[in-house]
C-alpha positions in Angstrom: 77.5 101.1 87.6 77.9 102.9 84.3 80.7 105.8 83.9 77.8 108.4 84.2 76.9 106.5 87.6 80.5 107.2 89.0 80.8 110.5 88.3 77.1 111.5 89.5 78.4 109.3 92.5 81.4 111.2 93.2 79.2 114.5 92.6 76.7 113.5 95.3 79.4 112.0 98.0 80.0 116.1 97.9 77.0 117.0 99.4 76.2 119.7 102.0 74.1 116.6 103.7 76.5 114.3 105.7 74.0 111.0 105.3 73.4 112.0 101.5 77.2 111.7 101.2 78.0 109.0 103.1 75.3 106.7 101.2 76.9 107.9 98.1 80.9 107.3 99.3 79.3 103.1 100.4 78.0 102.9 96.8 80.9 104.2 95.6 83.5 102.0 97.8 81.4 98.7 96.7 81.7 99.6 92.9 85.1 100.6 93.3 86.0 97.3 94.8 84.1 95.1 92.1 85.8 97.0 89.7 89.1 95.8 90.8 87.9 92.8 91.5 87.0 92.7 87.9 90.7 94.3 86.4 91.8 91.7 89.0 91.1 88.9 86.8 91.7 90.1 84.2 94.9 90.6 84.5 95.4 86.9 85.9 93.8 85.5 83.0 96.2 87.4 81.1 98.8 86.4 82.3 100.0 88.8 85.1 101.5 87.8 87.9 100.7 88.6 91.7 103.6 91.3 91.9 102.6 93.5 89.2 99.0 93.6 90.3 100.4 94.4 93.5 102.3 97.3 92.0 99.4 99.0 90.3 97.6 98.7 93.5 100.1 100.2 95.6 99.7 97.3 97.9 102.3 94.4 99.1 102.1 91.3 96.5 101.2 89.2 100.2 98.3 91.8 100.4 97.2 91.5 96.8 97.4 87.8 97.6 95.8 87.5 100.4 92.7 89.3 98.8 92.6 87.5 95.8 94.6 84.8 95.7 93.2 82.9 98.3 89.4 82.6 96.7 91.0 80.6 94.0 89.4 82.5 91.2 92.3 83.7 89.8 94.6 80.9 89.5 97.1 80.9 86.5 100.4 79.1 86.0 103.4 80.7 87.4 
């Protein structure tokens, strides 16, 4: 989902019809969790470590960890 995709999104999870909305705030939610997904690793493969992550998600590092961690995708030396 481009930029352009995100805002028309966001635009039609506005909409006077509730089911119009809601199918837009799902897409939304799904491309809004592969993107951070996605900033996920790569912060990992940068180098970051679970408890800044968890900081710029304004979630506990246990949490972050939990979600993440625990697939094994974003391993790094710490």
């Amino acid at each position: 989902m481009e930029a352009d995709r995100i805002t028309r999104g966001a635009r039609a999870a506005d909409a006077a019809d509730p089911i119009r909305s809601l199918t837009a705030i799902a897409e939304l939610r799904r491309e809004t969790a592969r993107l951070e997904t996605v900033a996920v690793g790569r912060g990992r493969t940068r180098g970051d470590v679970w408890t800044q992550i968890a900081a710029a998600l304004v979630i506990s590092e246990q949490a972050t960890h939990e979600k993440y961690g625990g697939r094994g995708l974003f391993r790094t030396q710490e």
